[in-house]
N, C-alpha and C positions, 0 to 999 in steps of 0.2 A: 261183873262178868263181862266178859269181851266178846260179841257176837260177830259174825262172820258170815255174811251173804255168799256159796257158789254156786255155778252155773247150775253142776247137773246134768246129765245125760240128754236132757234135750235142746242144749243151744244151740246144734249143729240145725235142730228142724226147723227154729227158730229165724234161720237167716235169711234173708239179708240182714235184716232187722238189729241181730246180731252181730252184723260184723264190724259195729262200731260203739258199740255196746254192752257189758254187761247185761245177764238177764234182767238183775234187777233193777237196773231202771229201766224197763219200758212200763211205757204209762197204758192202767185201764181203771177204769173208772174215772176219777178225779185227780191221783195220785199216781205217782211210781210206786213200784213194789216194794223196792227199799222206804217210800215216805212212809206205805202202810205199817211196815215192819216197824220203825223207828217209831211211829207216833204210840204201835200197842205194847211195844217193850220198855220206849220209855228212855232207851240209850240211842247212841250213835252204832253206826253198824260200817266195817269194810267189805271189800269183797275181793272174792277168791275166783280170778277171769282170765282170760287167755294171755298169754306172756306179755303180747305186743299191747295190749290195751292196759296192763298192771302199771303204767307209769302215770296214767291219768286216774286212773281207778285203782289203787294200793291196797295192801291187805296188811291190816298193823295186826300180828301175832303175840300172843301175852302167853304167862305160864298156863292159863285157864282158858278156853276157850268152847264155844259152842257153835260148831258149823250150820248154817240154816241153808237150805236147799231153798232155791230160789225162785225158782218156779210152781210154789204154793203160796197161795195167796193168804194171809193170816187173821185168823179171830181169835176173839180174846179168850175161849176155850184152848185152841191149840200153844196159843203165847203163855198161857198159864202151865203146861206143861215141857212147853221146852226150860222155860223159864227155871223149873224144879230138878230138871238133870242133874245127876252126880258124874262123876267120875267114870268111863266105862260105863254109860247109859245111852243107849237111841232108842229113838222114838221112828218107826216105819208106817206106811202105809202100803197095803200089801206089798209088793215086793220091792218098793221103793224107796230111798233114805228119807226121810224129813229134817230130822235133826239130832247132831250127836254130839257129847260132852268128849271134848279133845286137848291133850298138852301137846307145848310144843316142843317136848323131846321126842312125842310120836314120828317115826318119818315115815309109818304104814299104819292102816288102821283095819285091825281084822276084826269083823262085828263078830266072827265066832265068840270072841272072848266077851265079847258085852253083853246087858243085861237089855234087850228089847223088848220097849212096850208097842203093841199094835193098835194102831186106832183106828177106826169103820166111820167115824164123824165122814160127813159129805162138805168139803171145803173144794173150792176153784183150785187147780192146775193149769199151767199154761204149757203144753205140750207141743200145740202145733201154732203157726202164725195168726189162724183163724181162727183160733178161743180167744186171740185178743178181741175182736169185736163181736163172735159170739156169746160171752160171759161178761160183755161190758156194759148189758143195762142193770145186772145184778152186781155190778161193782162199783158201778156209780149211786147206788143206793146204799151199798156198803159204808163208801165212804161219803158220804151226803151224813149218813146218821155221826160218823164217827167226827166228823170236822164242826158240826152242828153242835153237839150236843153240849147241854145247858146254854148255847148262847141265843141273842136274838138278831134276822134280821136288819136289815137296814130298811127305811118305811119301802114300800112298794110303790111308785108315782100312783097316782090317783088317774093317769089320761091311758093305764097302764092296761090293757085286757085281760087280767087275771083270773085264771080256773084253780081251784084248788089250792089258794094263797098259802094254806100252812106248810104246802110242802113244797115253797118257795124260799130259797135263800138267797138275799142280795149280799155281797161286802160292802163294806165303806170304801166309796170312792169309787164304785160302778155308775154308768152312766145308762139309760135305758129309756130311750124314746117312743114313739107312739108304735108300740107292736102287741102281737097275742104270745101269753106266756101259760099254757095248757097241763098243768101238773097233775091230770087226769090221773093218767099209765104211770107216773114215777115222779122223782124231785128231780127239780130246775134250781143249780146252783151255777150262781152269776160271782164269778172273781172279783179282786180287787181292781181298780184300775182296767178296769173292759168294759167296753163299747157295743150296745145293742142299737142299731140305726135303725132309721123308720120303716115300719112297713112289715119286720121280720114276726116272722110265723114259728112258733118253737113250741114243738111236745118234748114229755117229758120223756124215759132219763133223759137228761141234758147236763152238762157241764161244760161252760165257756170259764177256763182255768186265767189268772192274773195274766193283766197288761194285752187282752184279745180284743179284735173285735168281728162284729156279726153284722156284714154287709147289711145295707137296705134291701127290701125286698126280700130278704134269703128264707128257704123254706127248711126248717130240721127238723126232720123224725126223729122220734126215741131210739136209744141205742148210741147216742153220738157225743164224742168229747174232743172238744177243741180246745187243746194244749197252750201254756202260754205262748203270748207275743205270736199267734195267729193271726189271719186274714180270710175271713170264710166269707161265701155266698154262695148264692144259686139254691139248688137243691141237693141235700144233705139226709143220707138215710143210714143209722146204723153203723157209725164211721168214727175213726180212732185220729186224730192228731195227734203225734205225740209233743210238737209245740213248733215256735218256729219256722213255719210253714204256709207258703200263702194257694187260696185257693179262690182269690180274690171277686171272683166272674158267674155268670152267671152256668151251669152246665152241673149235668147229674152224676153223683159220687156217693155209691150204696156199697154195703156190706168190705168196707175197707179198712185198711192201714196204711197211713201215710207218715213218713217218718220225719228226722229234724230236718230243716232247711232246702225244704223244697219249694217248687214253688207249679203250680199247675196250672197253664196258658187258658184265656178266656176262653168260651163254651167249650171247654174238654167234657168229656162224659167217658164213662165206664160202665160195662155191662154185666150186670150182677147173674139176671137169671138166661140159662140157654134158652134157645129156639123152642126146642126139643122138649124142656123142663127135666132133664134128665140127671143124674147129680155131677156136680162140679168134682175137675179133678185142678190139683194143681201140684206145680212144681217144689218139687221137696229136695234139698241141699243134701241129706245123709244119703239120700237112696240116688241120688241125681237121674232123676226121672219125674215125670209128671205120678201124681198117687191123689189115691179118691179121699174128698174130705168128708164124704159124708152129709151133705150140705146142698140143700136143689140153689140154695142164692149166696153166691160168694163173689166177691169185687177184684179187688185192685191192690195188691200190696207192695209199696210204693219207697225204697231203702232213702237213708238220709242221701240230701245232697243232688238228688236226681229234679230234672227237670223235663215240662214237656209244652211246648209249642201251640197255639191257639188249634182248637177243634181236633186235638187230637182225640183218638179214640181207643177205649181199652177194651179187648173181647172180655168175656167171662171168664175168671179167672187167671190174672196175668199176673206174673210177679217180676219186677222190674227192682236189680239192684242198688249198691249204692252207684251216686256221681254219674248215672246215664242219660244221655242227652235225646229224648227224641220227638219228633216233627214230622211233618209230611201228612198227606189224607190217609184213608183206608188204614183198616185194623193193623197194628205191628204184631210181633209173634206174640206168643202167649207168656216168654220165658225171656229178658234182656237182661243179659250179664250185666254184672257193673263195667262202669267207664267205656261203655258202648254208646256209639252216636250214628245217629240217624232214626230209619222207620221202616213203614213198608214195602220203601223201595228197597233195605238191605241196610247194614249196619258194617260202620269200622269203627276200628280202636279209638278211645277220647285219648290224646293225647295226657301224658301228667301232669306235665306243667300247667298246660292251660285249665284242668279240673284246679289246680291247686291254686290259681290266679284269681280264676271265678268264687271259689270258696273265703278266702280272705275277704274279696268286696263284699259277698252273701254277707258274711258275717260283722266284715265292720259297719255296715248299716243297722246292725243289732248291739253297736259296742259290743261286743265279741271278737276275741283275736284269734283270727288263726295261727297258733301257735307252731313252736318245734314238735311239742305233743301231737298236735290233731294233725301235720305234716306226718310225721313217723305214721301214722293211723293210716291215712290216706296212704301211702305207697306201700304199707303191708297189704293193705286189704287189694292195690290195684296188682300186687305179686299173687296172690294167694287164688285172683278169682280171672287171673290168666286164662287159664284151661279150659274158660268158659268163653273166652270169644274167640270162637273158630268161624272166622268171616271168611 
């Protein structure tokens, strides 16, 4: 069977986050969406994504196919039933698609005529920005069991300060020096080839993902995954790398998303909870307006590519797109378009070229090319997200 990752009705809530990506890779827990899909199905998976990104992210179509909505997060109950679709069969959850058995002579698909099963199971969704690090200590436990299971750690060093050792997992070829590793509240899984430096203080959930590493000194609350080929320090609460990413310095970063190749200036900090304790609103792409999460503690969500300047400061809930550049003291708005530059003295357009100069050196220091691809990427997304900088 030929499976098929798409977006789904909530990519648009999803952005920035999205506008350089497919739903299904954004990472929560350990893994991307798509790595969870693939490890419990068992195949390879394409995806079905916005035009402009279909060249990097392609959709192979066969006679048979099985659309999977992409913003449910997958157990091995729900993969057991999409898995058994026929022909004209979806699977909903209330009023929303899950997954449905599709040919590719269909060019409309009316679920009137299909046979729908509903299901009441309680599985993760990712609707708004902030389920990503809301639902991310129960998804790093998800996948902790699912990447674990039957094998065994690597030893745990002996000079090591371990709590709760069985629900620790080292890889081969992780390095971990004299720190506390707390698997009290959830599992601590330590990647391949990643770096714990002296001194670091780590609860659990935790996931430092292949080729990281974990400043000296650095302090991480449960809740937090740092994606591969990171650079973390400081203090660390409840926060999503999605990889790529440096936040190398000492400075406080709670209830966040931060996306690929960024990079976040020494003691920057972000302000999770208001003055007030009142609940967090933040700025939402479909409705383009600020909107309530629901949430008295929400951070920073932080689009690939963006950068920010030593001591900068985030208010409570700010969301900052892709490739924006900003600096200066005192809080910037709560809401920076992409390819915006500056702070709180005021903000102009980031030039394109120079985003796309900066991006290449980003990347070739990661052997990574910026290619024709992620060029085409970058000047759709600096069209599209126009409208928003009205300096």
């Amino acid at each position: 069977m030929n499976y098929i990752l798409f977006d789904g009705e909530h990519r648009d809530n999803l952005l920035p986050l999205t506008y350089t990506r497919p739903v299904c890779e954004i990472r929560i827990g350990i893994l991307t969406i798509r790595e969870k899909w693939e490890k419990l199905l068992g195949f390879t998976t394409t995806t079905l994504t916005e035009e402009y990104l279909q060249e990097k992210y392609p959709m192979v179509e066969m006679e048979q196919n099985i659309m999977i909505n992409a913003s449910f997060l997958p157990t091995e109950k729900i993969v057991e039933q999409i898995k058994s679709l026929k022909e004209n069969e979806a699977i909903f959850k209330a009023d929303e698609i899950v997954a449905f058995f599709t040919t590719n002579s269909q060019k409309e698909v009316n679920f009137d005529l299909y046979t729908i099963y509903e299901i009441n199971d309680h599985f993760i969704q990712i609707k708004n920005t902030w389920d990503i690090f809301s639902y991310n200590a129960i998804a790093i436990q998800a996948d902790f069991d699912l990447i674990t299971k039957n094998r065994e750690s690597a030893e745990i060093p002996s000079h090591i300060n371990a709590i709760n050792k069985e629900n620790i997992f080292i890889e081969e070829g992780a390095t971990v020096h004299f720190s506390s590793l707390n698997a009290s509240n959830g599992p601590i899984y330590i990647g391949k080839n990643t770096e714990i430096m002296e001194g670091a203080l780590v609860r659990g959930p935790f996931a430092l993902c292949d080729n990281s590493t974990l400043k000296m000194g650095a302090k991480i609350y449960g809740g937090t995954t740092i994606g591969p080929h990171c650079k973390v320090g400081g203090e660390v609460n409840n926060t999503v790398f999605f990889g790529y990413a440096n936040k190398a310095h000492d400075g406080f970063l709670g209830n966040s998303v931060i996306g690929e190749w960024c990079n976040l200036g020494a003691d920057s900090n972000n302000s999770n909870l208001k003055n007030n304790y009142a609940e967090v609103k933040l700025w939402n792409y479909t409705k383009e307006r600020f909107i309530k999460t629901g949430l008295q503690f929400c951070g920073l969500i932080f689009g690939d590519h963006s950068k920010c300047g030593i001591n900068t400061m985030f208010n409570t809930g700010t969301v900052v797109g892709v490739s924006a550049n900003i600096y200066g003291g005192n809080f910037p708005r709560n809401f920076i378009p992409s390819f915006a530059w500056g702070g709180n003295a005021g903000f102009k357009e980031y030039n394109l070229n120079k985003a796309k100069e900066v991006a290449k050196i980003v990347m070739q220091r990661r052997k990574v090319e910026f290619n024709e691809i992620e060029e085409k990427i970058f000047e759709t997304v600096f069209e599209i997200s126009k409208k928003y900088r009205n300096f």
